[in-house]
Every structure is written in C-alpha cells, then in structure tokens.
C-alpha positions as CSV (number, residue, x, y, z in Angstrom):
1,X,7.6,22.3,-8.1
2,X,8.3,20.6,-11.0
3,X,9.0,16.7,-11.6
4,X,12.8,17.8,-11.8
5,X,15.5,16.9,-9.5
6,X,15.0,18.8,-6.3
7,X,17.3,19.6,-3.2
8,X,15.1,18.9,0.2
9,X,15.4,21.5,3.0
10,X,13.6,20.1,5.8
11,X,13.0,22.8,8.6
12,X,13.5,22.6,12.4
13,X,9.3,22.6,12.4
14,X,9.0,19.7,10.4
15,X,8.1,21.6,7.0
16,X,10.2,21.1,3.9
17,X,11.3,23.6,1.4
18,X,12.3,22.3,-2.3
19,X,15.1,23.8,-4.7
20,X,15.2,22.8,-8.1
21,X,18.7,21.8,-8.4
22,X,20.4,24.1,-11.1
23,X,23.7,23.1,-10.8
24,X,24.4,21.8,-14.4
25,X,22.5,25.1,-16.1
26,X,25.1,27.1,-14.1
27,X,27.9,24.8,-14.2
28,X,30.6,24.9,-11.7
29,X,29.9,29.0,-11.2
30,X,30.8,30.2,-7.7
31,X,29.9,33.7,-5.8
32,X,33.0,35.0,-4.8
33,X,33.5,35.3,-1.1
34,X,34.6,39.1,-1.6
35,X,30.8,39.7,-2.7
36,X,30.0,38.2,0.7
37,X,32.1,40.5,3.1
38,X,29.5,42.8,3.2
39,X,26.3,40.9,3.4
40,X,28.7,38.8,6.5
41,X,29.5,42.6,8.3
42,X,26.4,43.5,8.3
43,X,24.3,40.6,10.6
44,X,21.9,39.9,7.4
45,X,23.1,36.3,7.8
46,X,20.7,34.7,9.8
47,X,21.3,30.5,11.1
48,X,18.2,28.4,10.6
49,X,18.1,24.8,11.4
50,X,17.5,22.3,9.2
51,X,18.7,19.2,7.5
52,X,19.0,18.7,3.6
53,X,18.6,15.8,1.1
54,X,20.6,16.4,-2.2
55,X,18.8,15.4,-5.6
56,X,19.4,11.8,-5.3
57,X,18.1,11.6,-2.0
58,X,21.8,11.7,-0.3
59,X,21.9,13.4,3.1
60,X,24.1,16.8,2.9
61,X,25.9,18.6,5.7
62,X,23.5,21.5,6.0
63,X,26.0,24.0,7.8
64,X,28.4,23.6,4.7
65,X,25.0,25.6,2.9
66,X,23.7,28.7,2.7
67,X,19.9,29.8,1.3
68,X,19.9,33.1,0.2
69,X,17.5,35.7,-0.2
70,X,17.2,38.4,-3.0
71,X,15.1,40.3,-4.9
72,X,15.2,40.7,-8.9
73,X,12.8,43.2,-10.7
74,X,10.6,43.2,-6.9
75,X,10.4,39.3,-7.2
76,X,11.4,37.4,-4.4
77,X,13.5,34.4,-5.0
78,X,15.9,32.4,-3.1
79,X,19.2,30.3,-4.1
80,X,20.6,27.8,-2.5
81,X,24.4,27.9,-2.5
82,X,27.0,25.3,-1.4
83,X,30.1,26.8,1.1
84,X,33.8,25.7,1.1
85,X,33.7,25.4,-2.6
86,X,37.4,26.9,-3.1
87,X,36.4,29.2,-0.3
88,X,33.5,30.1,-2.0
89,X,29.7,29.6,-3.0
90,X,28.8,27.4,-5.4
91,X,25.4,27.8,-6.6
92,X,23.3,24.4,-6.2
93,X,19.8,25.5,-6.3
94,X,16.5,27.8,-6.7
95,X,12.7,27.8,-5.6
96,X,12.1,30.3,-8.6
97,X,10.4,29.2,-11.6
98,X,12.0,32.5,-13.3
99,X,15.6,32.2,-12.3
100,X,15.0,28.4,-13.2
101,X,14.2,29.1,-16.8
102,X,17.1,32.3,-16.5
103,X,19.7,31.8,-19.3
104,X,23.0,31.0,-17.4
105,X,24.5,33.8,-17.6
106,X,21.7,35.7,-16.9
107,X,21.8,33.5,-13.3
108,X,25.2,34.6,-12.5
109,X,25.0,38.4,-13.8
C-alpha cells in the first residue's frame, strides 16, 4: 500500500487488510440500495468478523460496513463501502491500485 491514508480491517485471525481511503476522489457518492436488492436475495452476502480503524486511527462500527467484491476487465478488486448512509452505501475505500488511480466517475460508472 501506499503512504496514503488507509482504512484498517483487522480479521477475526489476527491479519489486517488495508483500504486506501477514497472518499474525497469520490466525494459523498453512494450505491443505491435498489442496486443491492439483488446481490441481498441472492445469499452472496457473506458476514465476516472483524474490527476496523478509520484513516485517522478512530475505531469504526464494523457492522455499519460492508467490503465488497467485484471484478472489472477480469481484475479483482474490492471496495469498502459505509451502510446507513441515507439508507445507502457510501463508498469509503479500495485495496486496488487501478480503481485508486480511476477517474471519479469512472469509480462510480
């Protein structure tokens, strides 16, 4: 990772997963919960435990996040996206270099 801020997942097993935090290259952009109705339905959702440090080192309510999974152009990459954000998801943070350097809109598309 690089030397910017980072969002700390740290797993049930003691391992930690870092998120470059992207939340002022996206601004306050949100995945709409209607996107989400099918991913929900389905049981792709899976519960991991864990506990998460924002960028400044402030302890965050992991079950008001979600990490989630995709793949863009058969790339893997993973965002990390805040709940209860006007019932929504705000987008907080990546572990891809690529969707890190993404154009904004670009992120969101």
């Amino acid at each position: 990772m690089s030397s910017e801020q980072t969002w700390k997942l740290k797993m049930a097993d003691g391992s930690t997963e870092e998120f470059v935090d992207i939340r002022r290259k996206v601004g306050n952009r949100i995945i709409r919960a209607y996107l989400l109705d099918n991913v929900l339905q389905s049981d792709r959702v899976r519960r991991i435990r864990a506990s998460l440090r924002g960028p400044k080192d402030e302890f965050q309510d992991f079950d008001k996040f979600l990490v989630v999974e995709g793949k863009q152009d058969g790339n893997p990459f993973r965002i990390l996206a805040e709940s209860g954000v006007y019932q929504n998801l705000r987008i907080v943070g990546t572990d891809s270099e690529r969707i890190r350097t993404m154009e904004p809109t670009d992120i969101i598309a």
